[in-house]
C-alpha positions in Angstrom: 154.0 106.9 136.5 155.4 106.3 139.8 158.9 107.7 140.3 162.2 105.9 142.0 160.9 107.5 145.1 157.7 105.3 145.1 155.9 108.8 144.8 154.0 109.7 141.9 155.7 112.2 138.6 154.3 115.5 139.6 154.1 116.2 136.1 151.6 113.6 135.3 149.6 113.5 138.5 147.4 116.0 140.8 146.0 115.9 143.6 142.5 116.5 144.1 143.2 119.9 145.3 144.9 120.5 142.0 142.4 119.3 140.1 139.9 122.0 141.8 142.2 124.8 141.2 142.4 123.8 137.6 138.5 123.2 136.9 137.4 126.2 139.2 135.4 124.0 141.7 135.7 122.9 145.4 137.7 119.8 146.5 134.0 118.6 147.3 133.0 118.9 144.0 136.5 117.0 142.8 135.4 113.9 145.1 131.8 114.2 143.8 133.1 113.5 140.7 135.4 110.8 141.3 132.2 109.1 143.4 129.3 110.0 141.0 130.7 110.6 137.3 133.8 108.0 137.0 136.6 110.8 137.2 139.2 108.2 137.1 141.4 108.1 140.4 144.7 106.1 141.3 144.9 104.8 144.7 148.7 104.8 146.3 149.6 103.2 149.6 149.0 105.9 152.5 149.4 105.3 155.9 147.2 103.7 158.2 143.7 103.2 156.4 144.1 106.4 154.3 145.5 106.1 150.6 146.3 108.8 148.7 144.2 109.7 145.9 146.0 111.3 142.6 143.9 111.9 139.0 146.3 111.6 136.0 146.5 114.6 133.3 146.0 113.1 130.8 142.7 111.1 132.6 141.5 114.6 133.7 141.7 116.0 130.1 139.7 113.4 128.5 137.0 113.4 131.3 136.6 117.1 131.4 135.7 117.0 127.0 133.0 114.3 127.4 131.9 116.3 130.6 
């Protein structure tokens, strides 16, 4: 969910970099996964061109037991 703040609830979201710490890989691998094997991503606005990529809990969970 996205908070008053616009941001995402840290509790449900991480970024990538989280996600790496959590499955023992690289950030590269993280973005692999999102590009190659569907790890499912939410886009938020960023600035400029750049938008801010944040994988849900509950999204990484399930992707990681069919993985």
């Amino acid at each position: 969910m996205i908070g008053l703040d616009g941001q995402p609830d840290a509790k449900r979201f991480l970024r990538v970099s989280a996600v790496a710490n959590l499955t023992g890989t690289s950030v590269r691998s993280v973005y692999r996964w999102i590009a190659n094997d569907n790890l499912p991503v939410h886009h938020l606005p960023g600035t400029g061109m750049r938008s801010i990529l944040r994988i849900a809990k509950d999204d990484l969970d399930t992707w990681l037991l069919r993985h």
